[in-house]
BANU-768581 format. One line per 3 residues: number of its first residue (from 1); their letters; for each residue x, y, z of N, C-alpha, C. Coordinates in pm, whole numbers, plus 50000, padded with zeros to 5 digits. Example, Ala and Ser with C-alpha at 12.3 -4.5 7.8 and 13.67 -1.06 7.14 Angstrom:
REM residues 2
1	as	51319/49431/50780/51230/49550/50780/51320/49670/50780 ~ 51285/49775/50708/51367/49894/50714/51290/50003/50787;
***
This chain:
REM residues 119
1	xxx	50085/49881/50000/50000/50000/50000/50088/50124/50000 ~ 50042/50269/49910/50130/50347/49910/50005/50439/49946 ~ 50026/50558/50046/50005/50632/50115/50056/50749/50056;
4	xxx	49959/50873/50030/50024/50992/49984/49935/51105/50043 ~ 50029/51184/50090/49965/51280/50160/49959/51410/50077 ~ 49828/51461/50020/49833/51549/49930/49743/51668/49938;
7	xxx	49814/51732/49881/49752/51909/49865/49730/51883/49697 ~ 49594/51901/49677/49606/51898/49495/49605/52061/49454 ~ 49635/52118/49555/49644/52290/49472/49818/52304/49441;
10	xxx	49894/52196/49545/50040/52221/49552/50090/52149/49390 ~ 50176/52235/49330/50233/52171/49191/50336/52024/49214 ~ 50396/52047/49328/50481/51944/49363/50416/51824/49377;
13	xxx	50348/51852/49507/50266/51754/49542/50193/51643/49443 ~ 50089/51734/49313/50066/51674/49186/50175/51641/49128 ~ 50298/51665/49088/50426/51594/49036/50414/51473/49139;
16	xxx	50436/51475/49235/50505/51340/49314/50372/51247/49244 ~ 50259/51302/49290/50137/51168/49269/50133/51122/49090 ~ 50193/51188/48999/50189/51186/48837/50349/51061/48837;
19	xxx	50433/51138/48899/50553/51006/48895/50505/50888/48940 ~ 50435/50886/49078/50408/50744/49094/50316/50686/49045 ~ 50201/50736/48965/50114/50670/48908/50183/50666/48760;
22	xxx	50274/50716/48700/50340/50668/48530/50462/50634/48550 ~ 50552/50657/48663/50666/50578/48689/50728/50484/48782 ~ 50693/50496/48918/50744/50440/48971/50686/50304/49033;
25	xxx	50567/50281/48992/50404/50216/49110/50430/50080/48972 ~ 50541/50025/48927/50490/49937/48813/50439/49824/48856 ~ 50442/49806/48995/50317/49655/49033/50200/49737/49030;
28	xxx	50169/49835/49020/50008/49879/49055/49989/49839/49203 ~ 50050/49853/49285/50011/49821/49408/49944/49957/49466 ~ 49822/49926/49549/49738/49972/49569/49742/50145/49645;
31	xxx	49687/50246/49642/49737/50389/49633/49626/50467/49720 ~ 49629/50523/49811/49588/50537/49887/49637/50748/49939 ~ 49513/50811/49841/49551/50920/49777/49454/51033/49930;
34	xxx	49551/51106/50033/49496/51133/50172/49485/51294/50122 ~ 49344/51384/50129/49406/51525/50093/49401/51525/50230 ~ 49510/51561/50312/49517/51598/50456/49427/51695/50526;
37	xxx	49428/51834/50432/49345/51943/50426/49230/51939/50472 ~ 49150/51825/50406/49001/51778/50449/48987/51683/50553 ~ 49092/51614/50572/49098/51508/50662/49213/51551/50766;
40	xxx	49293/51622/50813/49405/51669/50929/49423/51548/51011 ~ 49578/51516/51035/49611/51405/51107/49637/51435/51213 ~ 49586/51373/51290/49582/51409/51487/49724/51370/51514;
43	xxx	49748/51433/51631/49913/51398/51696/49944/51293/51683 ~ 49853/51158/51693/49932/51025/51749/49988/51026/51583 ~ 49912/51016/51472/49889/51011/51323/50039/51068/51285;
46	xxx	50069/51198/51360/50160/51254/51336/50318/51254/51315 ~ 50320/51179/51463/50403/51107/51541/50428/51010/51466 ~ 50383/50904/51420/50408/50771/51338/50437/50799/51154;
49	xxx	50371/50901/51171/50455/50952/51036/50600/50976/51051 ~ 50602/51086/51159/50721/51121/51187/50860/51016/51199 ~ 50762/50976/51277/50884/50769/51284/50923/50697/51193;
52	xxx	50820/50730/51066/50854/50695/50974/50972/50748/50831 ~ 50914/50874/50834/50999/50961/50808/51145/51008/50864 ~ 51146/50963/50995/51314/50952/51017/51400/51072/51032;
55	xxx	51286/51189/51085/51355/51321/51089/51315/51401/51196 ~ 51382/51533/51208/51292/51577/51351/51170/51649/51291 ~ 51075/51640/51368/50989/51776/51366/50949/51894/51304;
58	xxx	51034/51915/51378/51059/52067/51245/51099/52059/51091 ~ 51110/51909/51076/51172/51901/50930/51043/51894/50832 ~ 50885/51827/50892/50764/51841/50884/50690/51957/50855;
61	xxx	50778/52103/50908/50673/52205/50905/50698/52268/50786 ~ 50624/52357/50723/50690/52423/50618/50645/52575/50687 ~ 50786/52632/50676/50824/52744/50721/50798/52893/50626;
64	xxx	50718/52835/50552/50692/52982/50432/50582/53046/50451 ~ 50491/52965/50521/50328/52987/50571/50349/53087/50665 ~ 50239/53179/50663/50212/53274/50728/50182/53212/50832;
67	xxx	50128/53082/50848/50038/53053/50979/50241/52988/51090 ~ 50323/52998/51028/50439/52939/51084/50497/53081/51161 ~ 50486/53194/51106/50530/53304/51168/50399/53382/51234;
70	xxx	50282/53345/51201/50194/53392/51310/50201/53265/51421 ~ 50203/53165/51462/50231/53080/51601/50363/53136/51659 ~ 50433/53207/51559/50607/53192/51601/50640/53090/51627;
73	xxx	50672/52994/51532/50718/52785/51520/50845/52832/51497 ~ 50922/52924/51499/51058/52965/51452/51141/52964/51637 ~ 51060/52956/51737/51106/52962/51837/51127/52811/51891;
76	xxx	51283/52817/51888/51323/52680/51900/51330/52652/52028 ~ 51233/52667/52161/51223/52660/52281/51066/52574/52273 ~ 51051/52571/52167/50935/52497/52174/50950/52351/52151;
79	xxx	50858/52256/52230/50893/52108/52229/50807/52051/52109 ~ 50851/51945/52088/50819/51836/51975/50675/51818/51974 ~ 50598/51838/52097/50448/51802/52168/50371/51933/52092;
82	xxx	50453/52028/52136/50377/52185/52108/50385/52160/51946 ~ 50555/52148/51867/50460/52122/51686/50386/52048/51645 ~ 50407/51916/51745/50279/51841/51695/50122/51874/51688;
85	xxx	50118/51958/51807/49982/52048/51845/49993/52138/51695 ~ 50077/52185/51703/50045/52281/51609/50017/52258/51452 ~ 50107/52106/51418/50090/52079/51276/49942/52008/51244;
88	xxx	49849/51941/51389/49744/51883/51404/49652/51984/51369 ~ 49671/52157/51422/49588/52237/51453/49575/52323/51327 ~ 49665/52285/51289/49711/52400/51152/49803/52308/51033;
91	xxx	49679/52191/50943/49728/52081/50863/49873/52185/50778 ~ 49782/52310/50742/49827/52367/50621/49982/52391/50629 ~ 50063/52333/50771/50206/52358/50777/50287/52267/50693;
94	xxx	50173/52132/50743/50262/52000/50667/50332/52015/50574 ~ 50443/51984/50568/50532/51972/50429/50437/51869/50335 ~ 50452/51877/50201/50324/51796/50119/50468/51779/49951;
97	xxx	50452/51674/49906/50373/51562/49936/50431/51494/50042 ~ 50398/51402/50161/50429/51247/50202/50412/51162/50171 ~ 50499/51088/50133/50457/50924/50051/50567/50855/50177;
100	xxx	50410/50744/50164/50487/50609/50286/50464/50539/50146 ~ 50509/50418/50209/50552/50303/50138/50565/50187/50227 ~ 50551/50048/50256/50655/49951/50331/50669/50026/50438;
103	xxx	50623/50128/50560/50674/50161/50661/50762/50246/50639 ~ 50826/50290/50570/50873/50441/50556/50819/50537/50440 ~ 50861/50652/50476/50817/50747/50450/50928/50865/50392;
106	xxx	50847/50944/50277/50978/51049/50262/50886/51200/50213 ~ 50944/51323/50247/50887/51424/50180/50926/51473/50005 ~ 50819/51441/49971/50851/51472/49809/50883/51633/49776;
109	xxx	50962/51682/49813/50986/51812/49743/51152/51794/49745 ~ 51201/51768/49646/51193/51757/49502/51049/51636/49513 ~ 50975/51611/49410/50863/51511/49408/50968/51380/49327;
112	xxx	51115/51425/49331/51174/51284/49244/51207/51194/49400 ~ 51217/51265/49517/51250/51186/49612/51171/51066/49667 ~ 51052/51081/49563/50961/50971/49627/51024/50831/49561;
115	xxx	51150/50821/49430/51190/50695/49402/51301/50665/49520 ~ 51313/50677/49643/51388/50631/49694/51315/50485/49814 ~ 51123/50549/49784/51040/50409/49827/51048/50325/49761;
118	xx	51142/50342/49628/51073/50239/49521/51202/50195/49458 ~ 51318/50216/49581/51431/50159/49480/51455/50008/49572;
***
């Protein structure tokens, strides 16, 4: 099962999901297309991404959003609990795309990084 966490307004995001549906998916194994936006992943959700993904925290947020400098998420006194609150509370931080795979996970921006589920 491949898992993709998507913004369809983001250009990237649509690149990552266009590679894996014409390049990289050649079993057709089954695709499992999440717009987060409409659906927001609660902390625990978060967390196990995160585990999967293999990075800290902050590597999750995207820092260009207005909503990242209105919380002030730039204040690195803040704990792992508080971004999780915050990326739960405010989807629109998520870095996009996420593609799991097999239990890991990677952020597609570049959207070519998603062949590293599939090498």
């Amino acid at each position: 099962m491949i898992t993709i966490y998507h913004n369809p307004r983001c250009s990237k995001s649509r690149a990552a999901c266009e590679l894996i549906t014409t390049t990289y998916n050649n079993a057709n194994e089954a695709t499992e297309i999440v717009e987060y936006l409409k659906h927001p992943l609660n902390v625990e959700q978060l967390k196990q991404l995160n585990a999967q993904l293999g990075c800290a925290v902050r590597d999750m947020i995207r820092d260009t959003d207005a909503e990242y400098k209105e919380l002030r998420l730039s204040d690195v006194s803040l704990t792992d609990t508080q971004l999780y609150e915050a990326l739960a509370n405010h989807p629109i931080l998520l870095q996009r795309p996420i593609v799991v795979r097999n239990g890991r996970a990677v952020i597609g921006r570049p959207p070519e990084n998603v062949a590293a589920l599939f090498a």
